[in-house]
N, C-alpha and C positions, 0 to 999 in steps of 0.2 A: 615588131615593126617599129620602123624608128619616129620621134615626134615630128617630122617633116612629111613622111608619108600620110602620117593619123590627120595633119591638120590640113594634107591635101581630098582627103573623105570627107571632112567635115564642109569644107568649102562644097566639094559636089553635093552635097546633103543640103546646106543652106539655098545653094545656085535652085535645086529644084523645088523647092518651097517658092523660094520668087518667082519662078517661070508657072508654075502651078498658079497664081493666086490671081492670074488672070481669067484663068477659065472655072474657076471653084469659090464655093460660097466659106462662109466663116465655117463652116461643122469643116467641112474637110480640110481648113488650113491646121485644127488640132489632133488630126490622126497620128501625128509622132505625140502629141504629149497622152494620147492612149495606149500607143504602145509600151511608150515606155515605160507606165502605168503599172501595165501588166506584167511587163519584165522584173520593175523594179519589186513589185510584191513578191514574187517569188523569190528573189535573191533575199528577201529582208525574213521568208518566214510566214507571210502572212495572206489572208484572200483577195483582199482590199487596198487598195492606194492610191491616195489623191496628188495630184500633182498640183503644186500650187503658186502664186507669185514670189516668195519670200518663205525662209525660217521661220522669220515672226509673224506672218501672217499664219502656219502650221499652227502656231501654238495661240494666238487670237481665236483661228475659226475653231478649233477641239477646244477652248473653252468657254467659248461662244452655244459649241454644239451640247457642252453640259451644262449649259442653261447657270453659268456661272454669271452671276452681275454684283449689283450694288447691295451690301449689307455681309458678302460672303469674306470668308479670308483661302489664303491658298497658299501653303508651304511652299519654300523655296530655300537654294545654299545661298548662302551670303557669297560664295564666291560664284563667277559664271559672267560669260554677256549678258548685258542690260537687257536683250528683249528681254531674258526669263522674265525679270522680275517687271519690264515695262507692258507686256503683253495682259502681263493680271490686272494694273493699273488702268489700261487700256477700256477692258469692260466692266471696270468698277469697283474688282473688288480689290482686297487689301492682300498685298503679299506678305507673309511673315516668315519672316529669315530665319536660318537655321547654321549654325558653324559647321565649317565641315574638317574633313581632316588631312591632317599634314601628311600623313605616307599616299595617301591617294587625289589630296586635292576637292573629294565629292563629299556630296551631304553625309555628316556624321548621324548615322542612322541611332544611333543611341540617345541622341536628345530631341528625335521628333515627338514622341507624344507627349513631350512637358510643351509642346505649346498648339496643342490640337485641344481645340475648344468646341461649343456647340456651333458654333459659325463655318469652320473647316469644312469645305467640300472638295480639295483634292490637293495631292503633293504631286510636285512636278520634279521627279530627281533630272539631274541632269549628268550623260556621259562625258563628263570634261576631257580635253584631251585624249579621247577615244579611248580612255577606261571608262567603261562601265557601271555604274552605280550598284549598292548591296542590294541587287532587286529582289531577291528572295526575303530577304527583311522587309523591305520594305512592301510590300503585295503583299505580306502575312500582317502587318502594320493597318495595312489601310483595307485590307478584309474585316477587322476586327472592330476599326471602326466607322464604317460603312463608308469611305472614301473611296474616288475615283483616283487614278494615277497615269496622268499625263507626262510622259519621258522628252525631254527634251534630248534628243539624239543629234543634235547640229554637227558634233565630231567626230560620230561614232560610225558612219556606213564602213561596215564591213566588218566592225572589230566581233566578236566575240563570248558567249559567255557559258563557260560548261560544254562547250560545241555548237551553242546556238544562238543565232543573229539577233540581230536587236528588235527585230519585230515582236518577239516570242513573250516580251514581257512590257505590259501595262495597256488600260488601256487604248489609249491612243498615243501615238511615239509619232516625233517631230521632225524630221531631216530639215538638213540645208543643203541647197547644192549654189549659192554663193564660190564667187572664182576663186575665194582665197580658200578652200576647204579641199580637203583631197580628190572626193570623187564631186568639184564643180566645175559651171559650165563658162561661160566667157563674162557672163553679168549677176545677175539672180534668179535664185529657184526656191522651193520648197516643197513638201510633202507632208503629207500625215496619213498613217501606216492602222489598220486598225481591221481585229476579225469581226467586229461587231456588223450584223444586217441592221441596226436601230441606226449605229451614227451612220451607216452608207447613205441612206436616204438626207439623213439631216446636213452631213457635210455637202455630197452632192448639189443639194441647191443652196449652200450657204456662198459656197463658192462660185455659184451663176445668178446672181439679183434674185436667187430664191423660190427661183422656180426649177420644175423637176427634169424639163429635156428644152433643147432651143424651139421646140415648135412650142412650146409655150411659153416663152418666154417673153414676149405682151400682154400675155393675157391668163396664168396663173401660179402671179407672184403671192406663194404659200408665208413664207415667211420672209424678213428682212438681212437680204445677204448684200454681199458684193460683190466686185470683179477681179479671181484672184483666181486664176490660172496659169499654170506656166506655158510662159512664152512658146510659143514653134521652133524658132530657132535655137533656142535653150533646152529645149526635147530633142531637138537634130543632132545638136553637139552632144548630149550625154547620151544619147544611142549608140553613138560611134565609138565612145571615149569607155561602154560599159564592157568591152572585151577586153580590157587592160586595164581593170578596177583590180584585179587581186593580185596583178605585178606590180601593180603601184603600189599595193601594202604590201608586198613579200620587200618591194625596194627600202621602204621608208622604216621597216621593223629592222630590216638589215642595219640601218645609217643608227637607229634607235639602239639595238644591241654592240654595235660600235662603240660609240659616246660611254655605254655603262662597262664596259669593256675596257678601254680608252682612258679612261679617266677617274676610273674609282681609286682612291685612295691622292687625288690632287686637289693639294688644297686642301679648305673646308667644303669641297663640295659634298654632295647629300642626292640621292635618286631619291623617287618615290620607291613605294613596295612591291618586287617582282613577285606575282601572286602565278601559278602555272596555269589558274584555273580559269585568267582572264588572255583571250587574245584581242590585244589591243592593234589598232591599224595604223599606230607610226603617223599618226596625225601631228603629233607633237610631243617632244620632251624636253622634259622639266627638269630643271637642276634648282638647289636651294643652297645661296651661297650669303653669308653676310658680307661678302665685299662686293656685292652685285653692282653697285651703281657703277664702280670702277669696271669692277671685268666688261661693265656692259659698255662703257665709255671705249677701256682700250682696246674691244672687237670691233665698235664701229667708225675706229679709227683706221685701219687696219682693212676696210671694204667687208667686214662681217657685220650681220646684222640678226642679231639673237633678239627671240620673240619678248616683249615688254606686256602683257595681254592684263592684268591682274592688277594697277598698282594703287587699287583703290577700291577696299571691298565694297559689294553693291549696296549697302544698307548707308552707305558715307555718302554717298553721290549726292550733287545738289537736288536731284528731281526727288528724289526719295526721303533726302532730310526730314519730311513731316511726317515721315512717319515715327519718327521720335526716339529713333538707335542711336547711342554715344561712341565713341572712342573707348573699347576696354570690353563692347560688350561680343566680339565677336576675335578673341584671341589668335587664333587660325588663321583666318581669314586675312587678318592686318599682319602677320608675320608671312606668309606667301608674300602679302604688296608688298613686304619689305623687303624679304630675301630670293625670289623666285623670278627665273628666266624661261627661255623656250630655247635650246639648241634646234638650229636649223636641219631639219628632217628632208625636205623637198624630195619626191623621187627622181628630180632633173638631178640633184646633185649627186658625184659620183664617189668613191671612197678616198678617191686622190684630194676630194674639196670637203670630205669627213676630218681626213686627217690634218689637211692644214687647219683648218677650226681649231683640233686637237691641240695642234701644236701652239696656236694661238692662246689658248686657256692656258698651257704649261707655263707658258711665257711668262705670263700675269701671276700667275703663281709665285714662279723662280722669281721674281723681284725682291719677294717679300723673305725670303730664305735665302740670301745673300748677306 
């Protein structure tokens, strides 16, 4: 179906939500964000799934719901969006970084337990660019030392791993469905994915002022939540938009295997590591070039505009400076800022707008071998 017809569904989807909201109380304006609730758990893997305002509110209320606060610390990559590491800060505790690495970009599982202390109550890996994280290491890791493991999956709906979705590992896993993200919706979204019967009750009211259904909701507020559901409209549009989730990743792995196809051997460029065992959903790729600032100048010169997401690992940031990281101590991390782009994946783009990119990197190339 072509995206004029999807976005004439989507408008009838929304037009009855408005006509509805005359005659229906608040419970029935969020019947899409339960549906889709339930959709989305099974496509993820899992029994359970909370639909929520935002990303960061995912990864606030699962560490809100393990009773993480003030005094605790909680692993994190040094590289990633700022929630990761701003959502720990959020409820108090201390994030502590970890390098990750340069053929994948994600947390380098081989130096988390030099900084897991008696304080550590959970590692958050996060699927950067819709790889995956070492979650087999990493569940064997934090079994051993009685940690929880909260997945920040904000890139990852749909990708992959062994044959099985991202729900299948940790326990609580984060989506985003934010417009700029492959499978989002026109504004913001979020969810958090989880088999547990212990967090269903705890998230459930964390996410309504803390109480257990809306008829109680004046009169028994259990614990201290908030207001962080996702929108109607934002359930309306990713209902319509979830029958064309796995043509969007068949399109953007296509544009994905192009580029490495395309353009291996031009230049100094550099892929991450094609592993067979991960299916990644063409969220984004990475190229690792030392003449980035250039090639990225003479693309968006040119009406291209390659992904800039990284250029400042998160432990550098002015908000996090107190927590007392230098320049040097995160290797990785500041050579990604230095050398690392995003070629444009979009499944709107077609392989006619794959190869002029193509042809636009050669360009930049050929100047210098002249």
């Amino acid at each position: 179906m072509s995206e004029f017809f999807l976005k004439l569904k989507i408008v009838r989807a929304l037009m009855g939500i408005v006509l509805k909201k005359g005659n229906a109380d608040n419970r029935a304006l969020y019947e899409p964000m339960h549906f889709f609730e339930k959709k989305l758990a099974k496509h993820a893997g899992v029994r359970r799934a909370f639909a929520v305002a935002s990303g960061t509110d995912a990864l606030i209320l699962s560490l809100r719901t393990l009773g993480i606060g003030p005094g605790d610390e909680v692993v994190v990559p040094a590289v990633s969006f700022f929630s990761t590491a701003s959502a720990v800060m959020w409820v108090g505790a201390k994030p502590v970084f970890v390098d990750v690495e340069l053929d994948t970009f994600n947390i380098d599982v081989s130096k988390i337990e030099s900084v897991i202390t008696l304080r550590t109550k959970a590692i958050i890996p996060v699927h950067l660019n819709g790889r995956m994280a070492d979650m087999d290491v990493i569940l064997s890791m934090a079994k051993k030392h009685s940690l929880a493991v909260i997945v920040d999956a904000a890139h990852a709906v749909g990708s992959r791993y062994m044959g099985n979705p991202v729900g299948v590992y940790g326990d609580l896993v984060c989506l985003s469905f934010n417009f700029t993200k492959l499978f989002g919706g026109y504004g913001n979204g979020g969810a958090v994915l989880t088999d547990s019967d212990g967090f269903y009750d705890t998230i459930f009211r964390m996410r309504m002022y803390g109480a257990p259904s809306w008829k109680e909701l004046h009169t028994n507020n259990t614990i201290v939540g908030v207001s962080s559901r996702l929108d109607p409209f934002e359930a309306a549009i990713l209902i319509e938009k979830f029958p064309y989730l796995e043509s969007y990743i068949a399109r953007q792995r296509e544009h994905c295997g192009m580029y490495r196809e395309l353009l291996g051997g031009v230049g100094d460029i550099r892929f991450l590591k094609d592993d067979p065992r991960y299916e990644i959903n063409g969220y984004r790729f990475p190229i690792l070039t030392k003449q980035k600032n250039g090639l990225d100048g003479f693309l968006r010169e040119r009406g291209i505009r390659p992904g800039n997401y990284y250029p400042v690992p998160l432990p550098y940031l002015p908000a996090l400076q107190s927590l007392g990281y230098q320049k040097g101590d995160f290797p990785v991390a500041e050579k990604i800022a230095e050398e690392s782009l995003m070629a444009p994946t979009h499944y709107s783009l077609t392989k006619k707008d794959i190869i002029k990119i193509v042809d636009a990197v050669k360009r930049f190339f050929a100047r210098d071998s002249v």
